[in-house]
C-alpha positions as CSV (number, residue, x, y, z in Angstrom):
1,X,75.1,54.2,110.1
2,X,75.8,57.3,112.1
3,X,73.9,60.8,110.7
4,X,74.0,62.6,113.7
5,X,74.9,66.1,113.2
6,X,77.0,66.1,116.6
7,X,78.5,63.0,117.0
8,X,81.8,64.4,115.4
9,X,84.7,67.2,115.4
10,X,85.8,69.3,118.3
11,X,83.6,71.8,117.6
12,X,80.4,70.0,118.3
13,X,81.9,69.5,122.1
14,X,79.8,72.0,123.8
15,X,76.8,69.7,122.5
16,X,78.3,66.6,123.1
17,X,78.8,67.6,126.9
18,X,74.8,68.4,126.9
19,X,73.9,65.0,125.3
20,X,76.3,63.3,128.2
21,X,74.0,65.7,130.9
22,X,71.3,63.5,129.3
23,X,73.0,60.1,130.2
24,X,73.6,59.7,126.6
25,X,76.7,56.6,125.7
26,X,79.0,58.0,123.1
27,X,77.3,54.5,121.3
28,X,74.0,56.5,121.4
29,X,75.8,60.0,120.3
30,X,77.2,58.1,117.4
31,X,74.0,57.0,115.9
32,X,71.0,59.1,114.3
33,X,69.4,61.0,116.3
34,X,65.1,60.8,115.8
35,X,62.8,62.9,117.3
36,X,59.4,61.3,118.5
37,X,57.1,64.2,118.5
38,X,54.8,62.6,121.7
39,X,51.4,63.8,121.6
40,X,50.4,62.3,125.2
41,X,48.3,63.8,127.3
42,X,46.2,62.9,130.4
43,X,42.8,65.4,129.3
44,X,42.2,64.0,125.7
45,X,40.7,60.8,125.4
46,X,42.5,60.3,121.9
47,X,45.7,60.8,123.7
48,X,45.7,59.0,126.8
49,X,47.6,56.0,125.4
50,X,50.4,57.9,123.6
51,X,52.8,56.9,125.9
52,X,52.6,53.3,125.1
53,X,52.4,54.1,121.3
54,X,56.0,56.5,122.3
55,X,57.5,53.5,124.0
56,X,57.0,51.1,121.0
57,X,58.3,53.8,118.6
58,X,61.6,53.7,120.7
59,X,61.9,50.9,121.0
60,X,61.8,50.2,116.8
61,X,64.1,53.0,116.1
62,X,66.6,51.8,119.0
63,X,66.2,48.3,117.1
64,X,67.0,49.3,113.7
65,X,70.0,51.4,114.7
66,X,68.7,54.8,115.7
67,X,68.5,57.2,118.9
68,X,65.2,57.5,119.8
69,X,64.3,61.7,121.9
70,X,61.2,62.2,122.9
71,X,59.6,65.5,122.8
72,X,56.0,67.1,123.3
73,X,53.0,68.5,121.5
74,X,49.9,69.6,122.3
75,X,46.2,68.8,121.6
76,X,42.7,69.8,122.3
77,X,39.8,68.0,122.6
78,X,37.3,69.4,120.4
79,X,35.0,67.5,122.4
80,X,35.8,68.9,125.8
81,X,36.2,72.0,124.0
82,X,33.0,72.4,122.6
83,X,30.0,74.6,123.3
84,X,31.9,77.7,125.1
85,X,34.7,79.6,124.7
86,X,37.6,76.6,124.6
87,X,36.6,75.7,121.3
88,X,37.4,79.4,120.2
89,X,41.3,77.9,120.6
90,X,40.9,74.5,119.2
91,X,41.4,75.5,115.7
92,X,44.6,77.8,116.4
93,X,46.4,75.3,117.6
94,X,47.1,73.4,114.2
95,X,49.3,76.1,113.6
96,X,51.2,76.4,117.5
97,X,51.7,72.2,116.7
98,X,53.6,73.0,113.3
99,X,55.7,76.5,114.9
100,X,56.6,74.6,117.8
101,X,57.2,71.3,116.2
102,X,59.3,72.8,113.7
103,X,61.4,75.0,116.0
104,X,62.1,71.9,118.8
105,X,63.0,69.7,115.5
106,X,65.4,72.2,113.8
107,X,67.0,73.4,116.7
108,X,68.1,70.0,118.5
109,X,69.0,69.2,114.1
110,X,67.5,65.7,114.2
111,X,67.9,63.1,111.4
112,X,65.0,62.0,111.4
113,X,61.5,62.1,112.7
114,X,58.1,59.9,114.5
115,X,55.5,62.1,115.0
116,X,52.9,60.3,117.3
117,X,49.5,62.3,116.6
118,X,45.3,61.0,117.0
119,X,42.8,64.2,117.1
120,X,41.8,66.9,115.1
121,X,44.3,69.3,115.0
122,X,47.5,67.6,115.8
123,X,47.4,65.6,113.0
124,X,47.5,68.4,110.5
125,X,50.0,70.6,112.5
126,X,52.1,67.8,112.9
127,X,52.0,67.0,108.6
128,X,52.6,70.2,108.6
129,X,55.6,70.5,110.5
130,X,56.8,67.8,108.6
131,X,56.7,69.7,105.2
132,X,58.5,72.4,106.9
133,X,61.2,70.8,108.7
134,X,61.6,67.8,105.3
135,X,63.5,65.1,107.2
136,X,63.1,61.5,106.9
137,X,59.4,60.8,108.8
138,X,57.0,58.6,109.7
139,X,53.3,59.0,111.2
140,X,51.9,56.7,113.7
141,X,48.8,57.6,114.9
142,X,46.9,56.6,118.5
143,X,44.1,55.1,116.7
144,X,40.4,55.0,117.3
145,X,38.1,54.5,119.9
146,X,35.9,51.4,119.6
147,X,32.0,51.9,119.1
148,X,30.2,52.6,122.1
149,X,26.9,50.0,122.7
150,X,23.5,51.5,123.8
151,X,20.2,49.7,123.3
152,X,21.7,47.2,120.9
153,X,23.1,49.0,119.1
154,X,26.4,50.8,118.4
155,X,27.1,54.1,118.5
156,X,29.5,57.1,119.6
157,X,30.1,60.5,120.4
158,X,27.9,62.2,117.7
159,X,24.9,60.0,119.0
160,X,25.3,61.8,123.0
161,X,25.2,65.0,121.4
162,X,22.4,64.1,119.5
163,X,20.7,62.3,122.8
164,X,21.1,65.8,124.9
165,X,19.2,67.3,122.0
166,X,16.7,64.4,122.1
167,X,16.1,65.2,126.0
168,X,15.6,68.6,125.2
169,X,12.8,67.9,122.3
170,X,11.3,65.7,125.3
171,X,11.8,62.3,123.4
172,X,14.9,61.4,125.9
173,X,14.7,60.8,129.5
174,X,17.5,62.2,132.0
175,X,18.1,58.1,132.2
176,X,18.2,57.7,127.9
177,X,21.0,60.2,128.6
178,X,22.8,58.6,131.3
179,X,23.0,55.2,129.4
180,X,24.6,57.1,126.7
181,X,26.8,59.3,129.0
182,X,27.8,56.3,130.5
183,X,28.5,54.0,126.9
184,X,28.9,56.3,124.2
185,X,33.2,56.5,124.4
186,X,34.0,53.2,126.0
187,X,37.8,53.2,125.5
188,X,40.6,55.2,125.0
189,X,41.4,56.5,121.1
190,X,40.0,59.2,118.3
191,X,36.2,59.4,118.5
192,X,34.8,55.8,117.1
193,X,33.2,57.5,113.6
194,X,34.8,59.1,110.4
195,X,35.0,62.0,112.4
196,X,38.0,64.8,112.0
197,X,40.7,63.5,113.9
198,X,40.1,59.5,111.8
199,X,39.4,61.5,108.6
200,X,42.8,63.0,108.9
201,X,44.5,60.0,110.2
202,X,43.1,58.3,107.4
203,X,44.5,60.4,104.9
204,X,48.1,60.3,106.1
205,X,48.2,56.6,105.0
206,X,46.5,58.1,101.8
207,X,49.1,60.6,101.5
208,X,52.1,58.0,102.1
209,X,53.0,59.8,105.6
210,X,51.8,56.6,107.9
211,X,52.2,52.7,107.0
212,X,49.2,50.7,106.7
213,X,47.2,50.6,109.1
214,X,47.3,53.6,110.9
215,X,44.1,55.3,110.3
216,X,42.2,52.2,111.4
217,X,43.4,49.9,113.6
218,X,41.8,50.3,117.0
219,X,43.5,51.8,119.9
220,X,42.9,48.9,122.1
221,X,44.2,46.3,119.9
222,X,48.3,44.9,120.5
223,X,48.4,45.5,116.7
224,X,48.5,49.3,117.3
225,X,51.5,48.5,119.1
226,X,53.3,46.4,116.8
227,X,52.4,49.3,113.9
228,X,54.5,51.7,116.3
229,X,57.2,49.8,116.4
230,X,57.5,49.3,112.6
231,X,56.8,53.1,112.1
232,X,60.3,53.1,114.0
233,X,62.2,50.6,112.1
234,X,60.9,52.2,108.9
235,X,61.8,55.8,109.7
236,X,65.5,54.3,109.6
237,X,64.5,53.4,106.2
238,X,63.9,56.3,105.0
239,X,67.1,57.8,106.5
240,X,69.4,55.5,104.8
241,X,67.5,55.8,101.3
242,X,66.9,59.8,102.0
243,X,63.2,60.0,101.3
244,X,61.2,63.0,102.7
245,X,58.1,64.0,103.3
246,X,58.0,66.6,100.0
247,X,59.1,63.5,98.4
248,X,55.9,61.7,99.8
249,X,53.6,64.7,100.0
250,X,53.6,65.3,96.2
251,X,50.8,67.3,94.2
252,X,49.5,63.6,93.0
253,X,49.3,62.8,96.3
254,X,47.6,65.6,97.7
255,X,44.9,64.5,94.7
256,X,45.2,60.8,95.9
257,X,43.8,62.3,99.1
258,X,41.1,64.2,98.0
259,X,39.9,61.0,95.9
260,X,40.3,59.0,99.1
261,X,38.4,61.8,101.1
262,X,35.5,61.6,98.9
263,X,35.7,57.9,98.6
264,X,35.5,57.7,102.8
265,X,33.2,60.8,103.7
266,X,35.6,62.4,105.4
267,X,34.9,65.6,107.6
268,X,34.7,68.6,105.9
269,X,37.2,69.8,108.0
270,X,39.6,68.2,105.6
271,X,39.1,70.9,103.7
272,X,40.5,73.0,105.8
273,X,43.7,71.0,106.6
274,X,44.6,69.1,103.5
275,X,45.0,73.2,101.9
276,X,47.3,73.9,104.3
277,X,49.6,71.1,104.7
278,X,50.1,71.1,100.5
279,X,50.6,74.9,101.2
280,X,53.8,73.9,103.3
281,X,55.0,71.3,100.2
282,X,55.0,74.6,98.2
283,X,51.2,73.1,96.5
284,X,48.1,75.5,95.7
285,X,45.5,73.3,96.4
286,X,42.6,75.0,95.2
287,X,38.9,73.7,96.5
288,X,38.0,73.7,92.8
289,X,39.9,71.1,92.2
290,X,37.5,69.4,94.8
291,X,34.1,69.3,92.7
292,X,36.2,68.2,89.9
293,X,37.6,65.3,91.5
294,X,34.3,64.6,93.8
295,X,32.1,64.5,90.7
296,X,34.0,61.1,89.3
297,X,34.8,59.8,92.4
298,X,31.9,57.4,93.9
299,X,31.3,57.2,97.9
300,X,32.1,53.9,98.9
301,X,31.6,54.0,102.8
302,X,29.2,55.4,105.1
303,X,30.6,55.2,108.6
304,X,28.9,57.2,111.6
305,X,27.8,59.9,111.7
306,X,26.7,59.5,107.9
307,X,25.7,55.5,108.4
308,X,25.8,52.9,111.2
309,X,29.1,51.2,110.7
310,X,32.7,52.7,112.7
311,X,36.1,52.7,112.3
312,X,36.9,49.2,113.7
313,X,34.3,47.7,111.0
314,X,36.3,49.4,108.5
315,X,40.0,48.2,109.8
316,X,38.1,44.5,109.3
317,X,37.2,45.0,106.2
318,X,40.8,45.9,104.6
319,X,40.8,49.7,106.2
320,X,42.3,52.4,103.9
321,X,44.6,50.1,101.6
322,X,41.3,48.4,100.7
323,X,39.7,51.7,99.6
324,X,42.5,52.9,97.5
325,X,42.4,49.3,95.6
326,X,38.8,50.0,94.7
327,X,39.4,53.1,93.1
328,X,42.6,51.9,91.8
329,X,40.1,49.8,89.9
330,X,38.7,52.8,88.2
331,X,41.9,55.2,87.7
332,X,40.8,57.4,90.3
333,X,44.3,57.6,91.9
334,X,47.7,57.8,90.7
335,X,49.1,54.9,91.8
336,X,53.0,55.8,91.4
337,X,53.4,58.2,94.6
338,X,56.1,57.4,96.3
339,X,55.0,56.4,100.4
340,X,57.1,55.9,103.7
341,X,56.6,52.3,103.3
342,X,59.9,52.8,100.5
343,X,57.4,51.3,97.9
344,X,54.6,53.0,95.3
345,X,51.0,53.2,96.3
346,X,50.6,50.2,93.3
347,X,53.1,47.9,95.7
348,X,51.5,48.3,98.4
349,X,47.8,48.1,97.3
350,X,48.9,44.9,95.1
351,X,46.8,42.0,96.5
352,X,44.6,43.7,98.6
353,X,41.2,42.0,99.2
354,X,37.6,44.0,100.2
355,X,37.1,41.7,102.9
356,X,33.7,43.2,103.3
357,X,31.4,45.1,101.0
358,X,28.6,46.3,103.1
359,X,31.6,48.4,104.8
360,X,33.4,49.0,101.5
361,X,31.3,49.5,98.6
362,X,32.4,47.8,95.3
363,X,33.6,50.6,92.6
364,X,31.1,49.3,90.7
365,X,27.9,49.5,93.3
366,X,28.7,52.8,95.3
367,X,26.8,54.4,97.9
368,X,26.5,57.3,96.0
369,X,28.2,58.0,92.3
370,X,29.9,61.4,93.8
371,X,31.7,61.9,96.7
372,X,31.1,62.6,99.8
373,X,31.9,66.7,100.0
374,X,30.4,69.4,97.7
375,X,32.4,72.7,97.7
376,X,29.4,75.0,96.8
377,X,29.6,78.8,95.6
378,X,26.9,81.9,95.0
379,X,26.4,85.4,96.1
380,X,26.2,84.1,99.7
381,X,29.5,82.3,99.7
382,X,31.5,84.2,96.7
383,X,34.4,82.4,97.6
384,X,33.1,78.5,98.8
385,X,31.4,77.2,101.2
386,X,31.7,73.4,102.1
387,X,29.3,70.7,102.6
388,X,29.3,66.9,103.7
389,X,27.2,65.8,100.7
390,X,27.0,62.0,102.3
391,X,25.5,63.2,105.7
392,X,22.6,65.3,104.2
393,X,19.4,63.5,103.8
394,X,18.6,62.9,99.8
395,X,14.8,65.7,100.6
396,X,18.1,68.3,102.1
397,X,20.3,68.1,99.1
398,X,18.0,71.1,97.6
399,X,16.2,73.8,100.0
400,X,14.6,76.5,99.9
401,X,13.8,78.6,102.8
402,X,13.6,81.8,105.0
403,X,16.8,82.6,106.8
404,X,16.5,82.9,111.1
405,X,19.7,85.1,111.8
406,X,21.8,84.7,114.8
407,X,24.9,86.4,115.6
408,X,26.4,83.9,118.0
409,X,26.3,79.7,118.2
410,X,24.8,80.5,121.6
411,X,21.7,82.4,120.2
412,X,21.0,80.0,117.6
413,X,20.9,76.9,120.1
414,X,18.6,78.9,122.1
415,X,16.2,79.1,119.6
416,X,16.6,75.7,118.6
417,X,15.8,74.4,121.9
418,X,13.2,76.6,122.4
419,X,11.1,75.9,119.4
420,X,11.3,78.6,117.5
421,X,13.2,76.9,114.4
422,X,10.5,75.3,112.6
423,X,10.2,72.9,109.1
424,X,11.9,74.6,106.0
425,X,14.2,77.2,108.2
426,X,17.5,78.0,106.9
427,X,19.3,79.0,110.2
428,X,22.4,81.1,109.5
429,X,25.0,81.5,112.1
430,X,27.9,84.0,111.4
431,X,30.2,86.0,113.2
432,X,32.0,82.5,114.3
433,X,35.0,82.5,111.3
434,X,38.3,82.9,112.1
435,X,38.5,85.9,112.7
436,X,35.0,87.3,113.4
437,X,34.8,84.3,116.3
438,X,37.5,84.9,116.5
439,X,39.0,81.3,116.1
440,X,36.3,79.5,114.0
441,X,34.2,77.7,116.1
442,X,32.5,74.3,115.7
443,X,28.7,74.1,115.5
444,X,28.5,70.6,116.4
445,X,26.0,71.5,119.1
446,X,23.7,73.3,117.4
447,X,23.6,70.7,114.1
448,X,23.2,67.9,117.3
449,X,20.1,70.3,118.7
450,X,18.6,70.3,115.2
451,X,18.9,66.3,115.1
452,X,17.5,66.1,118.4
453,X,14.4,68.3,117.5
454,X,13.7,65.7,114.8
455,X,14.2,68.3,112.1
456,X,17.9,67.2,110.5
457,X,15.6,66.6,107.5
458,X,13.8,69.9,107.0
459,X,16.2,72.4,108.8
460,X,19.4,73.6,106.6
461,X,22.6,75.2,108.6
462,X,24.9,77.7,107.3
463,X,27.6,79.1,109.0
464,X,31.1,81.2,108.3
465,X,32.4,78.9,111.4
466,X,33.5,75.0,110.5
467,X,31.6,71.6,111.4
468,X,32.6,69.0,113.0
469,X,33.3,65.8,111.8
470,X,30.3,64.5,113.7
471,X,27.4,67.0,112.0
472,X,25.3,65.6,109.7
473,X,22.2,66.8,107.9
474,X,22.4,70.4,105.6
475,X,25.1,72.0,107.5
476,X,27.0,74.4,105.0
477,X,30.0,75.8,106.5
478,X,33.2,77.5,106.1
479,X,31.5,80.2,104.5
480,X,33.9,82.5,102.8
481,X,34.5,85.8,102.8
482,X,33.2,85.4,106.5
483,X,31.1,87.8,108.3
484,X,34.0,90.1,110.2
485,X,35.8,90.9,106.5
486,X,32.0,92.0,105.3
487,X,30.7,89.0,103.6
488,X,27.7,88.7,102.3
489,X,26.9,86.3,105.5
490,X,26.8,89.4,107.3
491,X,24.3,91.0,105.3
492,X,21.6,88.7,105.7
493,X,18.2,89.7,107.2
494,X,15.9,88.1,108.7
495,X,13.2,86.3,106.2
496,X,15.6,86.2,102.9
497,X,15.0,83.0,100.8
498,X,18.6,81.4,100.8
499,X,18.3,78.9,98.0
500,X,20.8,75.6,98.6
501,X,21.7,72.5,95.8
502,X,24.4,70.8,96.5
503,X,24.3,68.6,93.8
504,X,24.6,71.9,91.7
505,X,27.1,73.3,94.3
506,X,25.0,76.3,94.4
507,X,24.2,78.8,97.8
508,X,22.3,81.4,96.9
509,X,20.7,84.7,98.8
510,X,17.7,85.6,97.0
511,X,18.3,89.7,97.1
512,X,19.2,91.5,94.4
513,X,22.5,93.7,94.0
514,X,21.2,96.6,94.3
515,X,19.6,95.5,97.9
516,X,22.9,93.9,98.9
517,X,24.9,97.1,98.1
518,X,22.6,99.1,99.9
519,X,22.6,96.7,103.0
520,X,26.7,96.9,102.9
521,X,26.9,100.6,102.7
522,X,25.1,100.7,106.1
523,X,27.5,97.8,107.6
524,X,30.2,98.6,110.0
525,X,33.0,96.1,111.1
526,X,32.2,94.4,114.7
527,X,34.1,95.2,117.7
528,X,36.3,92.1,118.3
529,X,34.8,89.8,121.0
530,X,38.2,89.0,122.7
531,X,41.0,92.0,123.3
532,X,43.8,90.3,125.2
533,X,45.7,87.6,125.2
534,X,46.4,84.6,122.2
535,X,43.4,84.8,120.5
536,X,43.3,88.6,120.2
537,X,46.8,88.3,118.4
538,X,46.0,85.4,116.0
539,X,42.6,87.3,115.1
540,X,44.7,90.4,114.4
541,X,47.0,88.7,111.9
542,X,44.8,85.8,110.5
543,X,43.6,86.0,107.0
544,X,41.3,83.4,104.5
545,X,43.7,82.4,101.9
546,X,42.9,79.9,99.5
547,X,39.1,80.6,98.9
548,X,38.4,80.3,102.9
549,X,40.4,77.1,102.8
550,X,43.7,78.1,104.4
551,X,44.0,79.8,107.7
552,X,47.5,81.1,107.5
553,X,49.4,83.5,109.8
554,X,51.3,86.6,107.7
């Protein structure tokens, strides 16, 4: 089989003598050539093992007849990054993956594509490169971390956060914190829980971009390995048969996903990413659709931080292709998408067992009967806000309470730690969207303070930043319009009842119209924080499109 663009005529001699600078063989020239998009790095945990997963990859596509040409991109760790002004960039650079993905893959014109991805924002930047660029592609992931173990129990990275905010309430010693310092990430691979970067890696099996598999298996294990080098062989697959990722990435798959999302309790960042990666298939995926779909779709796992179990208990108990069997069971997904495996969603779910129903909930004898996000709306989130509806404690799912008002995340977690949050708070953090923060911040530290203080279960969290995967408790984010384009989050005083059901997917700021117009003809736009550089240019151009969802470059 021989696609390659340049491996013919005399016009394509210029390149040829390039690829031969490379040490190509006129054998290698002659045959497809596939690009493995190589997310390895040595700073990112989730990414520190790419390398291995690369050479596998090669070596598949070099087995079943391809080229294989390896090229970069980058990731953050929205760990590392977190809690100053790193995590201002993390965010941003979903959309530097897809730009520069798309330009390295169109302008070397490869057949066909690997793209090699683990953490948060590199898995969505890379889907959506693949929309853009619509060649023949396959996902394989890093996979997770295995649990951490401390005191008998396992755990992960949301639980250090939460032990730092433990030592600071004075229930934590210095040595508590150590043990979990020291145990908390005890291997290589994507933070251990249903965090962001597994939530998304999760759904590209859901979507039909990764083979089975990919979201769960565990970093560590040889299996991870073998996966890679099928991903290779079946990228060849998909070249000789000509199926694509808008082929795969259909508007029935894009609900598939949601269903899945809410089956799994993903992040709530998925709400962020799974909008723009249908916006690249030419798909409007509005969050309305999301209620719709969460309110008949059951929650079937609870993995950290919402319960106790992780992702390697739910690769042992069937992993993704289990879940979508159990709603399979119900009609919840449409099980005729086409998927990278070359077969329907029905062919590949056919025989699949729930090897373990404490992990996977029955269909019949869910966790809960909706899912596991509620996209909520009211005069203090006009256009959405979103929630992780199975992290928040069943007494949070509807508060009422006086708004405490901080302009920064670094104000707010000062008052946290300092005792002046107390029982029945509604803390409201703005000015951290994408473009008011600019860049959209995480408030993983200050939802992890509120844990520590022991009030997760009394203490509610807005925000027009995002949340990480790891929050749990009654932290409301994404609020849209945010703060900097004169939402009604920036009109919030100090003392206002903010009224929260989730269940009703209702926010609301107990002041009247006529006090809210009054408050907004005295508001004046911010100065922005940051001037020069990156940042200062993405705030100047970014937008919310898509009710908040989509955070999309003119």
């Amino acid at each position: 089989m021989s696609n390659n663009y340049f491996c013919e005529g005399v016009d394509k001699a210029p390149q040829r003598s390039l690829f031969n600078a490379l040490g190509m063989t006129k054998e290698e020239m002659e045959r497809p050539l596939v690009g493995i998009v190589s997310s390895y790095n040595e700073i990112v945990p989730g990414h520190m093992n790419i390398d291995k997963i690369v050479d596998a990859v090669k070596m598949g596509v070099a087995m079943a007849g391809g080229t294989p040409v390896v090229f970069p991109a980058i990731a953050v760790c929205d760990g590392i990054a977190m809690g100053h002004q790193g995590m201002k960039y993390s965010l941003v650079t979903r959309d530097l993956i897809a730009d520069s993905t798309e330009c390295m893959a169109l302008a070397h014109h490869f057949d066909a594509l690997v793209m090699v991805p683990n953490c948060d924002k590199n898995v969505p930047g890379l889907l959506m490169a693949a929309a853009r660029v619509n060649v023949p592609t396959v996902f394989v992931s890093g996979g997770p971390m295995l649990a951490g173990h401390v005191k008998g129990k396992k755990t992960s990275l949301s639980s250090m956060f939460e032990a730092v905010g433990s030592y600071n309430a004075g229930t934590f010693t210095l040595d508590d914190v150590q043990e979990f310092e020291d145990k908390a990430c005890p291997s290589c691979g994507s933070c251990s829980g249903m965090y962001t970067a597994n939530s998304m890696n999760c759904l590209t099996e859901v979507l039909g971009m990764g083979l089975r598999g990919n979201g769960t298996i565990p970093a560590v294990y040889s299996a991870r390995l073998k996966l890679a080098k099928q991903a290779g062989m079946q990228v060849m697959e998909l070249l000789k048969k000509n199926i694509r990722p808008r082929d795969i990435m259909t508007e029935k798959a894009f609900k598939n996903a949601i269903a899945a999302d809410m089956a799994l309790g993903c992040s709530t960042n998925s709400m962020l990413h799974l909008p723009a990666i249908a916006h690249e298939c030419g798909i409007d995926l509005n969050l309305e659709l999301v209620n719709e779909i969460s309110e008949k779709t059951p929650n079937l796992c609870h993995l950290a931080p919402a319960g106790h179990t992780y992702m390697e208990d739910l690769n042992e108990a069937g992993g993704v292709y289990a879940v979508l069997n159990e709603l399979a069971k119900k009609d919840l997904i449409y099980t005729d998408c086409m998927t990278c495996t070359g077969k329907t969603v029905a062919e590949n779910i056919a025989g699949i067992v729930n090897k373990d129903t404490s992990i996977i909930r029955p269909i019949d004898d869910p966790f809960m009967p909706n899912g596991g996000i509620a996209v909520l709306k009211g005069n203090l989130a006009p256009d959405t806000c979103v929630v992780k509806r199975s992290a928040v404690a069943p007494e949070m799912l509807k508060h009422e309470g006086p708004a405490r008002v901080f302009d920064s995340e670094e104000e707010a977690i000062t008052a946290i730690r300092g005792g002046k949050i107390v029982p029945g708070d509604v803390v409201v953090i703005r000015y951290e969207g994408p473009k008011g923060g600019p860049g959209m911040r995480e408030m993983l530290n200050p939802t992890s303070a509120i844990q520590g203080m022991g009030l997760g279960s009394t203490v509610a969290l807005i925000t027009d930043g995002r949340f990480s995967g790891a929050t749990r408790g009654a932290a409301i984010g994404h609020v849209s319009p945010e703060a900097a384009l004169g939402g009604n989050i920036a009109l919030v005083e100090e003392g206002d009842i903010i009224a929260i059901d989730i269940n009703a997917h209702s926010i609301e700021l107990k002041v009247s119209d006529e006090v809210l117009a009054e408050r907004r003809s005295k508001w004046t736009p911010r100065e922005p924080k940051i001037k020069t550089g990156y940042l200062a240019r993405y705030a100047s151009l970014v937008t919310s499109a898509n009710r908040g969802a989509v955070l999309e470059i003119k």
